[in-house]
C-alpha positions in Angstrom: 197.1 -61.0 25.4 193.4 -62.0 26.0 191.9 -60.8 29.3 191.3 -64.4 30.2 195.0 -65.4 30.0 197.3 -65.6 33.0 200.9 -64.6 32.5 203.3 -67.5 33.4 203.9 -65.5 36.8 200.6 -66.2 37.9 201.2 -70.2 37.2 204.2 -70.0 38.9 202.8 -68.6 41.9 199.9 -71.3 41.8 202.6 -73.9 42.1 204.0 -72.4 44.8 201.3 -72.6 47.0 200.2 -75.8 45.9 203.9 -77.4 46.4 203.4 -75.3 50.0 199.8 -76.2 50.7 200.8 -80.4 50.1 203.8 -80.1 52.1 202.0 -78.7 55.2 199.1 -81.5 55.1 201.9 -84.0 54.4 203.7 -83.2 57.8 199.9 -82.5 59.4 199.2 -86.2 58.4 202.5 -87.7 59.4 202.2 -85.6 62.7 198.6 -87.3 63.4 200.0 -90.7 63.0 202.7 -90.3 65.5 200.4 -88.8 68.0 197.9 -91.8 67.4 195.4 -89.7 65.8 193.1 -90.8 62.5 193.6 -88.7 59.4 189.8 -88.1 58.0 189.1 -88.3 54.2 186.2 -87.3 52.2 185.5 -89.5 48.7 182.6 -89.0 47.2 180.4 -87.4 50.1 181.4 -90.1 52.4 184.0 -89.6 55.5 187.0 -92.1 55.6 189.1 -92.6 58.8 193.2 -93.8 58.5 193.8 -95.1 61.5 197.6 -95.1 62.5 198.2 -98.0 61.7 197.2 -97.5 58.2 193.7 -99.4 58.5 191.0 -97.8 56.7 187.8 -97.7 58.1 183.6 -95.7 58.0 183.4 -95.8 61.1 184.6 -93.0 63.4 187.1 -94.2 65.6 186.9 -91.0 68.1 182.9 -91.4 68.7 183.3 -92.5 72.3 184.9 -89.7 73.1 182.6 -87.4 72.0 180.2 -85.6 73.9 
């Protein structure tokens, strides 16, 4: 095997925290919705707010309460 390979254990173990890693954002994401806070995306250098009730929208819906 070529030092550059990765045995099939190492691909498995990749999924694994993937599969993890998704899960926990998943539940993060339905969590924020339930508590009536916006998820926040990035797509292509530019910061996307879901709002709970699903409405996308650039503009930060949390900016009055900021300092």
């Amino acid at each position: 095997m070529r030092q550059d390979e990765l045995r099939l254990e190492t691909y498995t173990r990749m999924y694994d925290f993937l599969r993890i890693g998704n899960r926990a954002v998943k539940k993060a994401q339905e969590e924020n919705r339930k508590k009536g806070i916006p998820n926040v995306y990035s797509y292509n250098g530019h910061l996307y707010y879901e709002l709970p009730n699903g409405e996308l929208t650039k503009e930060n819906p949390l900016s009055n309460f900021q300092k």
